[in-house]
N, C-alpha and C positions, 0 to 999 in steps of 0.2 A: 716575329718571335712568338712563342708559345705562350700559353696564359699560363699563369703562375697560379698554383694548385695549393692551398690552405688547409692544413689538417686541422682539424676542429673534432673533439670530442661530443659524447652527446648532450654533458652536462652546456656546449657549444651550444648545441642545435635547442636545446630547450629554449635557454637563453632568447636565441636569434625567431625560433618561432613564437615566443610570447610577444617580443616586441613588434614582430608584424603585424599580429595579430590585434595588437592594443593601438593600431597605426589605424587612420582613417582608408588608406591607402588599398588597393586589391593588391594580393600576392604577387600578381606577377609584375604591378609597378614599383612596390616597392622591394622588390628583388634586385631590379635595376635597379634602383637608386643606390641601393647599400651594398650592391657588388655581387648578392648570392644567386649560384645556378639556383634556376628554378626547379631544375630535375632533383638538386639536391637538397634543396628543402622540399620537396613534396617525397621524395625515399625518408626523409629524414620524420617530415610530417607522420605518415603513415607508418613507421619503424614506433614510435614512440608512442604515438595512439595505442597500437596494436599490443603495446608490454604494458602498454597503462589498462589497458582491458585485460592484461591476465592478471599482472597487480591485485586489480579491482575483485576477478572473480576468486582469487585465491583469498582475499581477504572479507568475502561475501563468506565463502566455504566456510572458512576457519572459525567465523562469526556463528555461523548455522550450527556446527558441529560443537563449539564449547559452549552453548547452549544445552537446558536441559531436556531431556526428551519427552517430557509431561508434566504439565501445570498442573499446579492443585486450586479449584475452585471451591469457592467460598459463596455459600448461597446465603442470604439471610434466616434467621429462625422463623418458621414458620409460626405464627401465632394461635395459638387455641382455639377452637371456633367454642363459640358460644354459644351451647344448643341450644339454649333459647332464646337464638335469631333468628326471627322469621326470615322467612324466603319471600322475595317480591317479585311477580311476575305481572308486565305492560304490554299490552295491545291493543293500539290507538286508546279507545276508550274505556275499554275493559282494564282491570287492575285484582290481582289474585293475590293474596297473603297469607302464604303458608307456614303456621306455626308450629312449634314443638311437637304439638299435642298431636299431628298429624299422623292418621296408621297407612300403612303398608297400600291397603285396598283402597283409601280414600286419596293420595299420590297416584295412583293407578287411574282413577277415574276423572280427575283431574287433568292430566299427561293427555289421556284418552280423549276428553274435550278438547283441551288444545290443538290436537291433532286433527280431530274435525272443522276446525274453524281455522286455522292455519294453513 
């Protein structure tokens, strides 16, 4: 006689391939054990992956999209400089301290040395 054919839905097939899966068992023994083709739980496997991945992307899209299309950043306030903080400049043993009171051409000649010995 002919083997007797099981309609099973896919809320079925979900069912039937979690608990294989949560089986210590490989699919295709415990296929035999529990009765199912294996051709029909790997259509079934691969059916339901396959809409679970459009699911997924369609619910990736929707995510991306009802999102807004530019953040607003927030920087912290920048603090006042102090003009009368010197400026500290190290190398190896050399040490420069450059204060307020400092003009234009005496920065220039300063830079200028560094640039010789650097």
């Amino acid at each position: 006689m002919g083997e007797l054919k099981i309609k099973r839905t896919s809320g079925d097939w979900v069912e039937i391939i979690q608990r294989c899966m949560g089986s210590s068992l490989r699919v295709k023994d415990w296929c035999k054990i529990n009765e199912v083709s294996i051709r029909s739980y790997y259509y079934w496997y691969k059916k339901l992956i396959t809409e679970r991945k459009k699911d997924l992307s369609k619910d990736i899209k929707e995510s991306i999209e009802s999102r807004p299309s530019f953040v607003e950043l927030k920087y912290p306030k920048q603090q006042k400089s102090n003009k009368e903080s010197p400026i500290y400049i190290y190398k190896e043993d050399l040490q420069i301290e450059i204060t307020h009171e400092a003009t234009k051409e005496e920065m220039a000649e300063i830079l200028s040395a560094l640039i010789k010995i650097c």
